[in-house]
GUMI-603260 format. One record per residue (C-alpha): residue number from 1; x negated, y, z negated. Coordinates in Angstrom, 3 decimals, m for minus. Each point is the difference from the previous one (the first is absolute). Layout:
REM residues N
{seq NUM&px X&py Y&pz Z} $
...
//
This chain:
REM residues 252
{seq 1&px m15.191&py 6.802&pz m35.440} $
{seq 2&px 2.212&py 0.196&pz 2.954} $
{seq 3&px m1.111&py 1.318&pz 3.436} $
{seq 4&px 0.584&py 3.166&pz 1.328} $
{seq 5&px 0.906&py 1.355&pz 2.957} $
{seq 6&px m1.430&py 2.887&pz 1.708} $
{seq 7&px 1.703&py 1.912&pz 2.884} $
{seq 8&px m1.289&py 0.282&pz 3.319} $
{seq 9&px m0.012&py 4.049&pz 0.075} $
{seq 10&px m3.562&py 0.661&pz m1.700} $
{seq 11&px m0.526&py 2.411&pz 3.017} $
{seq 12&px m1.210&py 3.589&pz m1.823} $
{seq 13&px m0.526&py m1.842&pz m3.411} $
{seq 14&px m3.167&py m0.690&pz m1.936} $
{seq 15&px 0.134&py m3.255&pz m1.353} $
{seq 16&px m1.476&py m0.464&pz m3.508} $
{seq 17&px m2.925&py m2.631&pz m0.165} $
{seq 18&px m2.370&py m1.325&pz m2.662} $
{seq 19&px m2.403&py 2.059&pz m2.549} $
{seq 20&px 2.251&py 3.063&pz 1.699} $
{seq 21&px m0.924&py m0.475&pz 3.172} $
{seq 22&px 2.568&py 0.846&pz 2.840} $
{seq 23&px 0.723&py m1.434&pz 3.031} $
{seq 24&px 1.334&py 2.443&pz 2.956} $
{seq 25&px 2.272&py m2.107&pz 2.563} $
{seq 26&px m1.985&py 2.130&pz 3.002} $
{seq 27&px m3.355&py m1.237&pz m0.608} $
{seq 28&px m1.537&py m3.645&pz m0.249} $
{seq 29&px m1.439&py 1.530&pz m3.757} $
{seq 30&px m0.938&py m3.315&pz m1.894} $
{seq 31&px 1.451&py m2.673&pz 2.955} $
{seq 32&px 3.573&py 1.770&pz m0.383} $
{seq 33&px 1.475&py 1.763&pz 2.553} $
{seq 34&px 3.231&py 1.133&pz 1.611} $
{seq 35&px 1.046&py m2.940&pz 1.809} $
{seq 36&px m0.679&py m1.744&pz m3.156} $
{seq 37&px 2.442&py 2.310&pz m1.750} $
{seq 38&px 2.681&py m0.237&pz 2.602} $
{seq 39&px 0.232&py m3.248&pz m0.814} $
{seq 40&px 2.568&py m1.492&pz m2.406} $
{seq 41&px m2.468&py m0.532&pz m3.444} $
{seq 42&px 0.255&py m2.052&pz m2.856} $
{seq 43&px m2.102&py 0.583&pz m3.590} $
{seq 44&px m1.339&py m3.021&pz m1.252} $
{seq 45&px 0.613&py m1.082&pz m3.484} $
{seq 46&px m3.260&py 0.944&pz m2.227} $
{seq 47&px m1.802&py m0.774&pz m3.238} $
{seq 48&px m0.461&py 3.001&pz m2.043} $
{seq 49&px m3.079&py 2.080&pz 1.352} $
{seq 50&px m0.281&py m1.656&pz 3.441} $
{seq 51&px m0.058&py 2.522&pz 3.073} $
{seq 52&px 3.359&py m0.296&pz 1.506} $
{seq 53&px 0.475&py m1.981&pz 3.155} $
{seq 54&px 2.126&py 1.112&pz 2.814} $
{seq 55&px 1.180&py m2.463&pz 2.785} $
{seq 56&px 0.840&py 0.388&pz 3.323} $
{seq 57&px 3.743&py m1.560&pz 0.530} $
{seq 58&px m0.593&py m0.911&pz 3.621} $
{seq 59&px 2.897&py m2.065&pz 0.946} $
{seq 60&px 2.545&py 2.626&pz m1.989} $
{seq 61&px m0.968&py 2.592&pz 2.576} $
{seq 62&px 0.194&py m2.462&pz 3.041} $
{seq 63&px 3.252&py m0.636&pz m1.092} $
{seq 64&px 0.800&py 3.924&pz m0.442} $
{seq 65&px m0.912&py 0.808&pz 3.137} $
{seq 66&px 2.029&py m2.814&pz 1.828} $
{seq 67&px 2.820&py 1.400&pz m1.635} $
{seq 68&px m0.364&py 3.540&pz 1.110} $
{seq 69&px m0.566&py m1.223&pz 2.976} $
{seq 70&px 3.032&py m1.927&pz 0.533} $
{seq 71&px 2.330&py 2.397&pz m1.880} $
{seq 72&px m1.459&py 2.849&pz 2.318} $
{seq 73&px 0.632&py m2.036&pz 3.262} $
{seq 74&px 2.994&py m1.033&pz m1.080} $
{seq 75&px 1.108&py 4.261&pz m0.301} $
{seq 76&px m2.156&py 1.496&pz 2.288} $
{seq 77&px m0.585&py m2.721&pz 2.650} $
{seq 78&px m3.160&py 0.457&pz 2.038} $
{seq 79&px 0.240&py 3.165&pz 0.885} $
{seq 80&px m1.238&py 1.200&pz m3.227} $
{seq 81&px m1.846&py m3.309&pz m0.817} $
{seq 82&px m3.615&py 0.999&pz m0.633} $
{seq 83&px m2.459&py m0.421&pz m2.606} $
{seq 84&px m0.245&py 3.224&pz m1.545} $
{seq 85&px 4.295&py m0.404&pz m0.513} $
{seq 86&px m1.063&py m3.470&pz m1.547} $
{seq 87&px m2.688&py 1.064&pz m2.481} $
{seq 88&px 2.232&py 3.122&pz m1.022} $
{seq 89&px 2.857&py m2.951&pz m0.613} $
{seq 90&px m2.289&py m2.295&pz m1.718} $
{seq 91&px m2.174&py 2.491&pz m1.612} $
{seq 92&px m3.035&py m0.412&pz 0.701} $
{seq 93&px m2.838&py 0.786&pz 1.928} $
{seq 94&px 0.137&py m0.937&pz 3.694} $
{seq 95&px m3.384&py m1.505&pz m0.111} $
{seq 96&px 1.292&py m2.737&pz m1.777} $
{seq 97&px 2.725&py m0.644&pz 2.523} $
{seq 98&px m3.056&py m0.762&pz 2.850} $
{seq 99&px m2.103&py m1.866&pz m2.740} $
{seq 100&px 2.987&py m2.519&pz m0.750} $
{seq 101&px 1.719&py 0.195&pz 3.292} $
{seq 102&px m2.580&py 1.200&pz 1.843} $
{seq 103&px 2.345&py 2.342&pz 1.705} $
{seq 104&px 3.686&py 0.666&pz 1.543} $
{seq 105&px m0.025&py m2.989&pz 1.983} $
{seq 106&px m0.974&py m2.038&pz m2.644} $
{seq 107&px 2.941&py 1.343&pz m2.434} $
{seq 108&px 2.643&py m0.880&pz 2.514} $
{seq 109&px m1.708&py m3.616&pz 0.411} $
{seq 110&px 0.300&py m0.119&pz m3.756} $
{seq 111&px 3.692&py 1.235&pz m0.119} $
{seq 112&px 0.096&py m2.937&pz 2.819} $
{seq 113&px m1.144&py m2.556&pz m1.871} $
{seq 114&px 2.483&py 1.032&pz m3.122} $
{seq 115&px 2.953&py m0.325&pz 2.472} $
{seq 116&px m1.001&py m4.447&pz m1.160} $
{seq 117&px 0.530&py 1.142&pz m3.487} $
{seq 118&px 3.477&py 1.842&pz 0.823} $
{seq 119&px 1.494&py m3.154&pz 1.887} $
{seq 120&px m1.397&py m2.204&pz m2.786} $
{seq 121&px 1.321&py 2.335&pz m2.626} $
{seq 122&px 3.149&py 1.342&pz 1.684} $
{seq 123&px 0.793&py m3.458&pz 1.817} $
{seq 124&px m1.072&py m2.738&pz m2.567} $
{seq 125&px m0.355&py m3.838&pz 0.451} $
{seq 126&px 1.963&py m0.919&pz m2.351} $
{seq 127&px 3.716&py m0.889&pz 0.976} $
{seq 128&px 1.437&py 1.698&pz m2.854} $
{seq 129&px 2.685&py m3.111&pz m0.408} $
{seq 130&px 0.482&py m0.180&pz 3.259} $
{seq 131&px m0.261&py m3.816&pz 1.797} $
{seq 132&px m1.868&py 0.230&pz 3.642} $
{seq 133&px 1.197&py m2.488&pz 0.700} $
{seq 134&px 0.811&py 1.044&pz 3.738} $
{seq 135&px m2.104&py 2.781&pz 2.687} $
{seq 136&px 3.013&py 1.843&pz m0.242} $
{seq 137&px m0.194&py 0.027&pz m3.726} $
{seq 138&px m3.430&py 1.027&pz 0.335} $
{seq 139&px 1.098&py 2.548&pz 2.587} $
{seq 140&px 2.577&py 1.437&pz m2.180} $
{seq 141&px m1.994&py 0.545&pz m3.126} $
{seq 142&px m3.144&py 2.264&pz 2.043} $
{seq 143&px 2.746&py 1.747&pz 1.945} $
{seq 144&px 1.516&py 1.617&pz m3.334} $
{seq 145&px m3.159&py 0.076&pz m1.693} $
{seq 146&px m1.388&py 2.276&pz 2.809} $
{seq 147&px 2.749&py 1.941&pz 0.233} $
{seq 148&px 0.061&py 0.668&pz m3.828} $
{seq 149&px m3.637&py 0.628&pz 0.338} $
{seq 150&px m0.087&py 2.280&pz 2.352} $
{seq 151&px 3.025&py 2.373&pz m1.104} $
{seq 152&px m2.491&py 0.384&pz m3.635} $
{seq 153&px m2.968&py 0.934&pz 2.080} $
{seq 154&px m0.779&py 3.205&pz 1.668} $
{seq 155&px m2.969&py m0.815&pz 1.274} $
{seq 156&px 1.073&py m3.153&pz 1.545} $
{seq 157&px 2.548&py 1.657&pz 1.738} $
{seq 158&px m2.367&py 2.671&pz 1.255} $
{seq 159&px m2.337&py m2.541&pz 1.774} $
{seq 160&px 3.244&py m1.607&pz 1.516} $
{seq 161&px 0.956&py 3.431&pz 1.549} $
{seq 162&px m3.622&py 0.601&pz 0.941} $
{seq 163&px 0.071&py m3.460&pz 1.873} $
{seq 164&px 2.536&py 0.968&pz 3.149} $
{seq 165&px m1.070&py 4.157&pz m0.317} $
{seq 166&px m3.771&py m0.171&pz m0.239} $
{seq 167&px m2.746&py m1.777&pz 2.597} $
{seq 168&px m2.922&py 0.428&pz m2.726} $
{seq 169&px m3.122&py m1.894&pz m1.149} $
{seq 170&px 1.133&py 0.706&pz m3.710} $
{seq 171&px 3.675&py m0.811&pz 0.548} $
{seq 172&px m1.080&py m3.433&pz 2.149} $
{seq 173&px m1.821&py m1.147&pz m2.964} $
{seq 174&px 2.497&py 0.413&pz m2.743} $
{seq 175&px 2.900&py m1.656&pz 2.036} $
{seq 176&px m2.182&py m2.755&pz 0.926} $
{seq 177&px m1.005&py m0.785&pz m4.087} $
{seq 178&px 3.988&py 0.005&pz m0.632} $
{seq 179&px 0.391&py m2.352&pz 2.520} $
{seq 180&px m2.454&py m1.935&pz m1.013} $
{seq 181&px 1.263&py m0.415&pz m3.551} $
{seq 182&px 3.557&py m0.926&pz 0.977} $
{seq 183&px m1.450&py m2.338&pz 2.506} $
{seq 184&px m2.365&py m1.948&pz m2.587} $
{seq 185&px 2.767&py 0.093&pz m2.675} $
{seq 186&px 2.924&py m1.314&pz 2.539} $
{seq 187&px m2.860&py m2.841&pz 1.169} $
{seq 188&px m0.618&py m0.777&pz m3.804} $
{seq 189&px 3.408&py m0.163&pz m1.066} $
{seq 190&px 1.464&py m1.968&pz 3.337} $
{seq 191&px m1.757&py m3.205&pz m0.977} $
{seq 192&px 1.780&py m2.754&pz 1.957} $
{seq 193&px 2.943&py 2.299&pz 0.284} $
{seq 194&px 0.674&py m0.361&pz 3.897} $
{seq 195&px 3.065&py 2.633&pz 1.717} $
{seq 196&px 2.528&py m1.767&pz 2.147} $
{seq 197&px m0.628&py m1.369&pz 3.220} $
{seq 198&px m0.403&py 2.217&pz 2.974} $
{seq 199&px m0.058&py 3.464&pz m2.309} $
{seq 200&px m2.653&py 2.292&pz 1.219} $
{seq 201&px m0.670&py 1.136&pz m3.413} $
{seq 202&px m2.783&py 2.221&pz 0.867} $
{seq 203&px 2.745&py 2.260&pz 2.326} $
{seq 204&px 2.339&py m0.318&pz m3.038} $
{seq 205&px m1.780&py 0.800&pz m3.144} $
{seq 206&px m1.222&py 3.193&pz 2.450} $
{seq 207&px 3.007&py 0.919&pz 0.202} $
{seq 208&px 1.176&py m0.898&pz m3.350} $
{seq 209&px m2.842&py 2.318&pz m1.560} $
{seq 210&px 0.682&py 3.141&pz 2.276} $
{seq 211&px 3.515&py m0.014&pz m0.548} $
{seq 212&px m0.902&py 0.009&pz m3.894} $
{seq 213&px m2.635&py 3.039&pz 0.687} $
{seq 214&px 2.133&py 2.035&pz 1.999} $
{seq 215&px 2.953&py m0.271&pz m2.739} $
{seq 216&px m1.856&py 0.742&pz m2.537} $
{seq 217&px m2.286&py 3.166&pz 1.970} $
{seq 218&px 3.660&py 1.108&pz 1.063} $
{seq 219&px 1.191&py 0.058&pz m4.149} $
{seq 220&px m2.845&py 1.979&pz m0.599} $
{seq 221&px 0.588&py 2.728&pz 2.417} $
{seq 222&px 3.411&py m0.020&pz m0.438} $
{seq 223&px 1.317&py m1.787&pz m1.945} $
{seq 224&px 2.169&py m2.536&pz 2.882} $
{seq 225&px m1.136&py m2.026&pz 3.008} $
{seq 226&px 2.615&py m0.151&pz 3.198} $
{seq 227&px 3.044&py 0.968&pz m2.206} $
{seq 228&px m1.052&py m2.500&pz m2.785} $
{seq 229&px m0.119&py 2.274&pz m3.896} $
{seq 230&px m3.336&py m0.933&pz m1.597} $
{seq 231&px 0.125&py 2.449&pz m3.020} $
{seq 232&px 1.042&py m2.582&pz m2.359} $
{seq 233&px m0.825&py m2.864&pz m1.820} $
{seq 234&px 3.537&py m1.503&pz 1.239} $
{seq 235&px m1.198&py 1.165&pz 3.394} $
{seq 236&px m3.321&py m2.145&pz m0.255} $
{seq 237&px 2.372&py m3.277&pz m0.989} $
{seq 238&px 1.903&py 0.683&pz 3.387} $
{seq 239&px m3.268&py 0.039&pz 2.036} $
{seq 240&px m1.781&py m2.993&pz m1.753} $
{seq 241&px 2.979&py m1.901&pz 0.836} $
{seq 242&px m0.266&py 0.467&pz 3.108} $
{seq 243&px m3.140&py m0.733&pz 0.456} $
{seq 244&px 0.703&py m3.311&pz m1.827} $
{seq 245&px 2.466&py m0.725&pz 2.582} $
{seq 246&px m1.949&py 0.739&pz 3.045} $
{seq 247&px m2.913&py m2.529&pz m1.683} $
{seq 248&px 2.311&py m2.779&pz m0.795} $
{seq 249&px 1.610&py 0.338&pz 2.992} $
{seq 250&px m3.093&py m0.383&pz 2.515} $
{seq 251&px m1.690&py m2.448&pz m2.545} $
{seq 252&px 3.109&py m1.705&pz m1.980} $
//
């Protein structure tokens, strides 16, 4: 017998139990109550006759209410970032936002600590083919990774703009959890990869990675960047070759 899935909107419904018993998602009635209901639930396969057993999916409503998080930031920025926005999103109670999170702060340190995930999903290890056999190879490959990474991600791009527009605790935190991840995954991946002689590569990778934010926070607003057409994907070739010529030709 195959699970099944119950949604997370019991609110207003009486929930059938055992021997005809109900359970009413506003009371604790028999250890069940509406947190319990607002969160995602799973029946139990059971032999015939046995009382049926409902579980609490815990991690499936973490994971919900990341997501509603992040897609509502991501829209809405934080000026309508709040927990009651969230739970609506998510749905489900907002109680269960402090129990897991315990609170606003601790969603955005959450949505923080995803930003590892995104660089390790969006920006993988892997060379996909590709010999490093250079730090400009290396260079290269993260340069058009990033930039293909952040043109797919709204959010991404949000916390970028947020970075030079907004002086807040939140906004501190996010940008310093990006820069984090592309700073553990550039150390990881370097290996004995050393840049040529007398390079400040700190100054230039700086440099390297705003240009690539402002080009692509410029397509999104309007679709150009100082007289450059970035509506395309024949556009996009023109600007990733450029930015392969500026890396080969500070680090060969």
């Amino acid at each position: 017998m195959e699970r099944a899935v119950y949604p997370q909107a019991f609110k207003g419904l009486n929930v059938a139990g055992p021997k005809g018993r109900c359970y009413s998602p506003c009371s604790d009635t028999n250890g069940i109550g509406l947190d319990m209901l607002n969160d995602t639930m799973v029946m139990a396969p059971v032999a015939p006759g046995e009382p049926e057993k409902r579980i609490r999916d815990r991690s499936a409503t973490e994971k919900a209410i990341l997501n509603a998080a992040k897609a509502l930031l991501a829209e809405e920025g934080f000026q309508n970032f709040g927990i009651n926005a969230v739970a609506r999103r998510a749905g489900c109670d907002k109680q269960l936002i402090y129990r897991y999170y315990g609170g606003l702060n601790g969603l955005v340190e959450a949505i923080g600590a995803d930003l590892g995930t995104w660089v390790k999903d969006r920006i993988p290890e892997d060379t996909g083919g590709m010999f490093l056999l250079t730090y400009g190879d290396l260079m290269e490959r993260l340069s058009l990774l990033f930039l293909e990474a952040l043109r797919d991600d709204p959010l991404m791009r949000r916390i970028v703009a947020w970075e030079v527009s907004e002086n807040t605790e939140q906004v501190r935190r996010l940008s310093e959890a990006r820069s984090k991840a592309l700073s553990v995954w550039l150390d990881r991946m370097r290996g004995s990869l050393t840049p040529p002689k007398g390079v400040d590569t700190a100054a230039v990778n700086a440099i390297l990675f705003a240009a690539i934010q402002h080009l692509v926070l410029s397509a999104a607003a309007g679709g150009q960047c100082a007289g450059l057409p970035l509506k395309n994907a024949k556009d996009w070739e023109k600007a990733a070759l450029a930015v392969k010529r500026i890396v080969r030709g500070v680090y060969g």
